[in-house]
C-alpha positions as CSV (number, residue, x, y, z in Angstrom):
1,X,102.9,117.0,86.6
2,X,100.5,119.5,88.3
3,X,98.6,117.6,91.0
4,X,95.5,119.3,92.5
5,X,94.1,118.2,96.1
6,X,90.9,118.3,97.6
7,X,89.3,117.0,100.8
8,X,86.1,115.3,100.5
9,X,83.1,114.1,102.6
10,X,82.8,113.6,106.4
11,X,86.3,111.9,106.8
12,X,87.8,114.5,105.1
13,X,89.6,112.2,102.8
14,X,92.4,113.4,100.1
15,X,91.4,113.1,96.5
16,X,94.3,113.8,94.0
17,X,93.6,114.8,90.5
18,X,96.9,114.6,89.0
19,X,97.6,116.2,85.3
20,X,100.2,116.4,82.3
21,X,99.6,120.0,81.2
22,X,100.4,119.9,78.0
23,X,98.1,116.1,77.3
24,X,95.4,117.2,79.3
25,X,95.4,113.8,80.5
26,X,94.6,112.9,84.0
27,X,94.3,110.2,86.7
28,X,91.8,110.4,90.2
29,X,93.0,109.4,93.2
30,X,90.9,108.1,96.0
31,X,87.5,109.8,94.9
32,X,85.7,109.1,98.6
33,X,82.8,111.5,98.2
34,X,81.3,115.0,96.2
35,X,81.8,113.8,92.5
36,X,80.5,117.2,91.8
37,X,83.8,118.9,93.0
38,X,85.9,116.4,91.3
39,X,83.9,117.2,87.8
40,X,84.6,120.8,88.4
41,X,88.4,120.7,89.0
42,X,88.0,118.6,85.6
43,X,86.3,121.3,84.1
44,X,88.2,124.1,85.2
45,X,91.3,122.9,83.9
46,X,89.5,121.0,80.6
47,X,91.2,118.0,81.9
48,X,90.4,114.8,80.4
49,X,90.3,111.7,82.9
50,X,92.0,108.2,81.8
51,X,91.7,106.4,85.2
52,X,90.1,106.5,88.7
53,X,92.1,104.9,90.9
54,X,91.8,103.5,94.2
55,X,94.6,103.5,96.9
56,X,92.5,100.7,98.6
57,X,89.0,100.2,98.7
58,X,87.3,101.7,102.2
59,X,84.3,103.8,101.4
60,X,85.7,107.1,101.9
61,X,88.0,106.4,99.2
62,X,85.9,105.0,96.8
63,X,82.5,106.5,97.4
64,X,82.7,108.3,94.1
65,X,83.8,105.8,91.9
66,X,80.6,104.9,90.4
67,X,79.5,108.7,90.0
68,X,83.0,109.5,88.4
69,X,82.8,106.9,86.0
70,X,79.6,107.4,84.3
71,X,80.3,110.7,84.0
72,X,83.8,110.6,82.5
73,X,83.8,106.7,80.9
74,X,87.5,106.5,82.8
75,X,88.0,102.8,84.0
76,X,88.4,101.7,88.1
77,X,91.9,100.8,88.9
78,X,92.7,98.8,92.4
79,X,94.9,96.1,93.7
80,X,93.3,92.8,93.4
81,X,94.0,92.0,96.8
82,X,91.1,94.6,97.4
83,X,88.9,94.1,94.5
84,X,86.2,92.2,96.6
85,X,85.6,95.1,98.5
86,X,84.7,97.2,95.5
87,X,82.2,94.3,94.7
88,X,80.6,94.3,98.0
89,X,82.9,93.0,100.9
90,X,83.5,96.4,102.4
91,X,79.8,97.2,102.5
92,X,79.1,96.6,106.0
93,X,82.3,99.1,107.2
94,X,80.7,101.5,104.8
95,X,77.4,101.2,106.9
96,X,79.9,102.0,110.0
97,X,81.3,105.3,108.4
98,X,77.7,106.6,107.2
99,X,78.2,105.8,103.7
100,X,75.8,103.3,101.7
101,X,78.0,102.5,98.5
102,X,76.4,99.9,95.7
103,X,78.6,96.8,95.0
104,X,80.6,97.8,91.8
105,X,82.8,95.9,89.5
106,X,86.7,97.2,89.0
107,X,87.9,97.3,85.5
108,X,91.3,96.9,85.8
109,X,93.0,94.7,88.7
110,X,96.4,96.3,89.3
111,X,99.8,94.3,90.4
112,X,103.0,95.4,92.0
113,X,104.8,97.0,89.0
114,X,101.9,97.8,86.8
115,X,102.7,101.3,85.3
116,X,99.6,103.3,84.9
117,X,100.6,106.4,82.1
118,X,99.6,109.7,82.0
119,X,100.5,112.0,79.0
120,X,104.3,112.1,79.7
121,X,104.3,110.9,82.8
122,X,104.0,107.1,84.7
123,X,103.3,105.7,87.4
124,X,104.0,102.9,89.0
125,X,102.2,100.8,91.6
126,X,104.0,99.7,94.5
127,X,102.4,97.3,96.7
128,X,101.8,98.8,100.0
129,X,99.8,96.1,102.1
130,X,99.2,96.3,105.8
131,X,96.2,99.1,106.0
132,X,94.3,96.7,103.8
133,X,95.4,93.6,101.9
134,X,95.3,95.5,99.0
135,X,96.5,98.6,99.4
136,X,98.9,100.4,96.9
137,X,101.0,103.6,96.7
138,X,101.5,105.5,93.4
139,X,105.1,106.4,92.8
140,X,106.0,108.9,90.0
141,X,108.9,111.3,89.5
142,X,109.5,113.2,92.7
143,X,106.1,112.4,94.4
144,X,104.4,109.3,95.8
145,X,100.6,109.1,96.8
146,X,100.7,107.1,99.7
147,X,96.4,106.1,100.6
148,X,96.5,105.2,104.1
149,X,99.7,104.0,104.4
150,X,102.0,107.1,105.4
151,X,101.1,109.7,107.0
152,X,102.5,113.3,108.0
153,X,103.8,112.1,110.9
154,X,101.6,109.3,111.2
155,X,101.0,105.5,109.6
156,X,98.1,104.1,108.7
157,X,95.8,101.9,111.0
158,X,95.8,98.4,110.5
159,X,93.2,97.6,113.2
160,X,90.2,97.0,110.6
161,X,89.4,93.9,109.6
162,X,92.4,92.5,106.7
163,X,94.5,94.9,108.7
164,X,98.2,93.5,109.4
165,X,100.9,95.4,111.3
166,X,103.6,93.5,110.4
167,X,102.9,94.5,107.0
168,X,102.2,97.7,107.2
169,X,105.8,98.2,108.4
170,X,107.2,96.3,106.3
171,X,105.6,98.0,103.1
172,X,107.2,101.5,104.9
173,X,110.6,100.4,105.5
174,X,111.0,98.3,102.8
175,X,109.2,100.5,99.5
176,X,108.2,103.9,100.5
177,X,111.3,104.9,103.4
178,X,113.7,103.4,100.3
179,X,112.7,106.7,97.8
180,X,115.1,109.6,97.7
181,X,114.4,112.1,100.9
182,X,112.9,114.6,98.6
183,X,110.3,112.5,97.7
184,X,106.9,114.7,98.0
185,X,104.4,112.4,100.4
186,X,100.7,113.0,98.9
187,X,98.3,111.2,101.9
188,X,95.3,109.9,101.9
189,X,94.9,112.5,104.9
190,X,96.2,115.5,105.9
191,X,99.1,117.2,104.6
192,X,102.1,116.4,102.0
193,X,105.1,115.6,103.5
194,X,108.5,113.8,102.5
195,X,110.2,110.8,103.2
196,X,112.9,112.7,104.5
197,X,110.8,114.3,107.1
198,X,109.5,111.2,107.5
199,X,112.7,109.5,107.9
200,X,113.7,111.8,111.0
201,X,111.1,113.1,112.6
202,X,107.5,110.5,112.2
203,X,107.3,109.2,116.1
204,X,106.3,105.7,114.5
205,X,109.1,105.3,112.4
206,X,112.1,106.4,114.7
């Protein structure tokens, strides 16, 4: 799997494009902002989309969706537990981060063990709640793409509204500290990390 990263708009948000070589098939991850870029990753590499998928559905991960779609006719994924958001609930916190994003319907609701494939790859949705009710990580041979959930050296916030910290805790401990230590961490922010590193050295976790 070749993953490509790039951080978009204000909040500097990661968007993962990740790719089976020899398909050409590939998945987004977390488009917040500047479809363009995302279009020309797609082009450089003739990639051919079969999702868009959403970590959890705050603007600056989703701001894109609606661009990406029509111009690539790959469905939304996210969690149902934050499918309202995509359909208007998170609207007013978009206002509050500078972005005005249209109400738009997912395609696909996903579930904890849904496997989303990709050429010869899969992966599989682990439900990661505590950032937002809904959100998911993406785990995959080797790699796991985390949203807001884990950072390097940091966890998510779970002071917006649906935000729980109890569960935010428990989704880290419980599903993403429980993958092998060479695990590659893919954030919604910042840089990749692993769980090892994680593990031992995260000032929230230890």
């Amino acid at each position: 799997m070749k993953v490509h990263r790039l951080s978009l708009g204000l909040l500097q948000t990661n968007c993962f494009i990740a790719a089976d070589d020899n398909s050409g098939h590939a998945i987004i991850i977390d488009p917040g902002d500047e479809a363009e870029r995302v279009l020309t990753v797609l082009r450089q590499h003739n990639l051919t989309t079969q999702y868009i998928v959403n970590t959890h559905g705050h603007a600056d991960h989703v701001g894109a969706n609606r661009e990406l779609r029509e111009a690539t006719g790959a469905p939304i994924l996210i969690h149902q537990g934050d499918a309202e958001m995509l359909r208007g609930a998170g609207r007013e916190m978009a206002l509050m981060m500078g972005m005005d994003i249209e109400p738009i319907e997912p395609d696909r609701l996903l579930e904890e063990g849904d496997q989303i494939e990709l050429g010869a790859y899969s992966l599989k949705v682990l439900h990661t709640p505590g950032h937002t009710p809904g959100s998911i990580s993406l785990v995959t041979k080797g790699r796991v793409f985390t949203g807001d959930c884990l950072f390097a050296g940091g966890v998510g916030r779970w002071d917006f509204p649906g935000g729980d910290e109890r569960a935010l805790f428990e989704s880290i401990q419980t599903k993403l500290l429980a993958l092998p230590d060479d695990t590659i961490v893919h954030p919604g922010h910042g840089p990749d990390t692993t769980i090892g590193e994680e593990r031992e050295g995260n000032p929230f976790l230890t």
